[in-house]
C-alpha positions as CSV (number, residue, x, y, z in Angstrom):
1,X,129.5,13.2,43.9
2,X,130.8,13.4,47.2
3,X,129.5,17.2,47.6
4,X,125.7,15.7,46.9
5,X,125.9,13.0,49.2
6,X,126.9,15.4,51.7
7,X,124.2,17.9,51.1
8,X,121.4,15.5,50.8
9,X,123.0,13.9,54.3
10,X,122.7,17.2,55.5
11,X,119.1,17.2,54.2
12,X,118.1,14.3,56.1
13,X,119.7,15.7,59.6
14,X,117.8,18.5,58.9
15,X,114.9,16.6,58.5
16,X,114.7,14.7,61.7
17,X,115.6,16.9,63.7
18,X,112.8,19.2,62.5
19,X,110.6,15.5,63.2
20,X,112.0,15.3,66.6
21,X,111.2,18.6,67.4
22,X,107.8,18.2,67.0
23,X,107.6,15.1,69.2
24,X,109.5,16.9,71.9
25,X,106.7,19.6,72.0
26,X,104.1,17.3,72.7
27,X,100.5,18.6,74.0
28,X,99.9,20.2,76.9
29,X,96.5,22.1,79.0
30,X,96.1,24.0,82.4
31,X,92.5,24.5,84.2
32,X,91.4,28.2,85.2
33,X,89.3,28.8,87.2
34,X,85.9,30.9,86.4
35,X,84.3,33.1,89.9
36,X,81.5,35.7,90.3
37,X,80.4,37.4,93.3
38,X,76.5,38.6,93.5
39,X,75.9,41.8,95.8
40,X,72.6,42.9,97.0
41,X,71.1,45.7,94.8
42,X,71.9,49.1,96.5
43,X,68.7,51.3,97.8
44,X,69.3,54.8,98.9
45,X,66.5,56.5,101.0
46,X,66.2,60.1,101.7
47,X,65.4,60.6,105.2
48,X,61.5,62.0,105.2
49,X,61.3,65.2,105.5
50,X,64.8,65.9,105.2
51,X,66.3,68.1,102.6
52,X,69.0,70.8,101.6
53,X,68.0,73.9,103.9
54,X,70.0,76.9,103.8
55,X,67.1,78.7,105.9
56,X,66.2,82.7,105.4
57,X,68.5,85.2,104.6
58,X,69.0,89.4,103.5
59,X,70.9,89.9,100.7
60,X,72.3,93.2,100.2
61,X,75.7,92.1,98.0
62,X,77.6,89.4,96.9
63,X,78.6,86.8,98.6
64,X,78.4,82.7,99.9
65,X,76.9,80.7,102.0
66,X,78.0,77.2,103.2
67,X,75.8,74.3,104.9
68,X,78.5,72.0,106.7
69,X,77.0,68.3,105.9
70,X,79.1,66.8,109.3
71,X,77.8,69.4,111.7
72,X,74.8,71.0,109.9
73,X,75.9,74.6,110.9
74,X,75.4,77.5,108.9
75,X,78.5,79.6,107.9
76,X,76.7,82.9,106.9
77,X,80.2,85.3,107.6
78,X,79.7,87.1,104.1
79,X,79.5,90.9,105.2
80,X,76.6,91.4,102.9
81,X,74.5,88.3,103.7
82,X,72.7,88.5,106.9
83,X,71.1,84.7,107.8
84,X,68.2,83.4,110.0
85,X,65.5,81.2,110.3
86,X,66.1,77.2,110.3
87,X,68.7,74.9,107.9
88,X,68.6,71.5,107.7
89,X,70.7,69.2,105.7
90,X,69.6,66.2,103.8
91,X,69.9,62.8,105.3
92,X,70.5,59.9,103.6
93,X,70.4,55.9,104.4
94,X,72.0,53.1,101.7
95,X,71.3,49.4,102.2
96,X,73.0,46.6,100.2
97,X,75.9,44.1,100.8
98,X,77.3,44.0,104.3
99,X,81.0,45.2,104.6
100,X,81.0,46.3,101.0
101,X,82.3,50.1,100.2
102,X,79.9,52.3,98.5
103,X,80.6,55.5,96.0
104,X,78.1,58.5,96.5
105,X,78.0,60.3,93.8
106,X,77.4,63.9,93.6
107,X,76.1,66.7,91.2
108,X,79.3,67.5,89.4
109,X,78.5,71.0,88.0
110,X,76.5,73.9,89.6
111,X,72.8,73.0,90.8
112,X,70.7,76.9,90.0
113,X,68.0,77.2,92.9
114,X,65.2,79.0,90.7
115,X,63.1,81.6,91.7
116,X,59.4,79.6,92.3
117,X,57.3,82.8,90.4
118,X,60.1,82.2,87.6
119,X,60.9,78.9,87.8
120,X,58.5,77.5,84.3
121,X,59.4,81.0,82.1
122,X,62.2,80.6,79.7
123,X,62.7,84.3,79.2
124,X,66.9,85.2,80.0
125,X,68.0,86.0,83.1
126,X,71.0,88.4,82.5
127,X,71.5,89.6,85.8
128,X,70.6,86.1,87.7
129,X,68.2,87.7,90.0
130,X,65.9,84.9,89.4
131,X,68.4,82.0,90.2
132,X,70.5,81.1,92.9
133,X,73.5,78.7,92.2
134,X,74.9,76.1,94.7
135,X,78.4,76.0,93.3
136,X,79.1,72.8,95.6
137,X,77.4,70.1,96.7
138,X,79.0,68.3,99.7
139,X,79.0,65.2,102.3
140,X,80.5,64.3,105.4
141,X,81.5,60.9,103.7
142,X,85.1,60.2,103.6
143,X,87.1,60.5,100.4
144,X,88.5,56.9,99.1
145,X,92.1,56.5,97.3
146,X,90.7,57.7,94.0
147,X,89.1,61.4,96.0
148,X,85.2,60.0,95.4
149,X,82.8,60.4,99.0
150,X,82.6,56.7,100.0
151,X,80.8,54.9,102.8
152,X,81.3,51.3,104.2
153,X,78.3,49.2,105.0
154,X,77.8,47.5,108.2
155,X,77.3,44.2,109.4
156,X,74.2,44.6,108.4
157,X,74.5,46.4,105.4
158,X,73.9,49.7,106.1
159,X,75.1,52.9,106.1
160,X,74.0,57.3,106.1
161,X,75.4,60.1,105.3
162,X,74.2,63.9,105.1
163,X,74.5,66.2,102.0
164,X,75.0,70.1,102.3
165,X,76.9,72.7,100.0
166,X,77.1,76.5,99.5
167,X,75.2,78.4,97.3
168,X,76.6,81.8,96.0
169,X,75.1,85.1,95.5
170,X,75.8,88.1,92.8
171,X,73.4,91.0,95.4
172,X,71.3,90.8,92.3
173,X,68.5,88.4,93.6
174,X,65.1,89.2,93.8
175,X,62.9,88.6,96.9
176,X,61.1,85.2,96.9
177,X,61.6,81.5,97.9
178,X,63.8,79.6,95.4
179,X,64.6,75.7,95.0
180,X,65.7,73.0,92.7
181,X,66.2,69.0,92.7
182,X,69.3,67.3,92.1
183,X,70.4,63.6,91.9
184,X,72.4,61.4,94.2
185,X,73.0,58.5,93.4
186,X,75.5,55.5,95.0
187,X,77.6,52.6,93.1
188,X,79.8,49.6,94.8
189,X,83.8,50.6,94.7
C-alpha cells in the first residue's frame, strides 16, 4: 500500500508542477516595426544625336578596334586596320532619386553590326563578311562592390555617362556601312 501511495504522490507533484509551469510561461508580445521607401522612377535619355561611332576604316585582315567611353579616342593600332573619318561615343543622362546609386546595365553577349544591303536577308553568313561584331560594350562608369558600372545621382538627381566598345574584324568583310541597336537599360543598387 505504501508503494501506491507513493506513486500516486509522485503523480500529483508531477501534476502541479506541470500546472505551475504553465502559469510561469504566461503571455507575452513585442511591436515591429513596418517601413518603405518610395524612389522616383528612373529615366535614361540618350543624348540627341549621339551614338556608338567607330568612324571609317580599311580592312585588309583581322583585327580590333576599341572606342574608349572616358576619353572617346579611337585605338585603331591593329596592323591590318587602317582608321579615319569621325567617332563619337554615345552619351547618356539618368534622372531619379537624388543621392541614390544607379546600375547600368550593359549588352551582356556580342552586339553583330549588320551589313545595311544585308541586314533583312536570312540567308547564312559563313564567312561573316556581312556582319561585324562588337565583342564589348563599355562605360566610363565606375564598377560597384559586386563589378556592375554604377553611377551616383546628384543633389539633384542626376547623373551621365558615355558608352563605347570594340568591335572585331575576321578581314572577311565586305565594303558597305554596317549598324545595329542594342539596349541599355539602368536599375537602383
Amino acid at each position: 500500500m505504501k508503494k501506491t501511495i507513493r506513486l500516486g504522490a509522485a503523480g500529483v507533484a508531477m501534476f502541479a508542477a506541470l500546472g505551475m509551469g504553465s502559469a510561469a510561461h504566461a503571455q507575452d508580445n513585442a511591436d515591429a516595426t513596418a517601413s518603405a521607401e518610395v524612389l522616383q522612377a528612373l529615366t535614361l535619355t540618350l543624348t540627341t544625336g549621339s551614338s556608338v561611332d567607330f568612324g571609317a576604316m580599311v580592312v585588309s585582315g583581322s583585327g580590333s578596334v576599341t572606342l574608349d567611353p572616358s576619353t572617346g579616342n579611337l585605338d585603331c593600332s591593329a596592323t591590318d586596320i587602317v582608321c579615319s573619318g569621325t567617332n563619337d561615343i554615345a552619351d547618356f543622362t539618368v534622372s531619379g532619386t537624388a543621392a541614390k546609386a544607379v546600375t547600368i546595365n550593359l549588352p551582356s553577349s556580342s552586339v553583330f553590326l549588320l551589313h545595311t544591303d544585308y541586314a533583312t536577308t536570312t540567308a547564312p553568313d559563313p564567312d561573316n563578311s556581312h556582319r561585324i561584331e562588337m565583342s564589348a560594350v563599355t562605360t566610363d562608369a565606375s564598377d560597384n562592390a559586386a563589378g556592375d558600372p554604377e553611377v551616383t545621382l546628384d543633389a539633384s538627381g542626376d547623373s551621365n555617362f558615355s558608352v563605347g566598345g570594340t568591335i572585331d574584324f575576321g578581314g572577311t568583310e565586305e565594303a558597305g556601312s554596317y549598324s545595329a541597336t542594342f539596349n541599355v537599360s539602368v536599375e537602383y543598387t
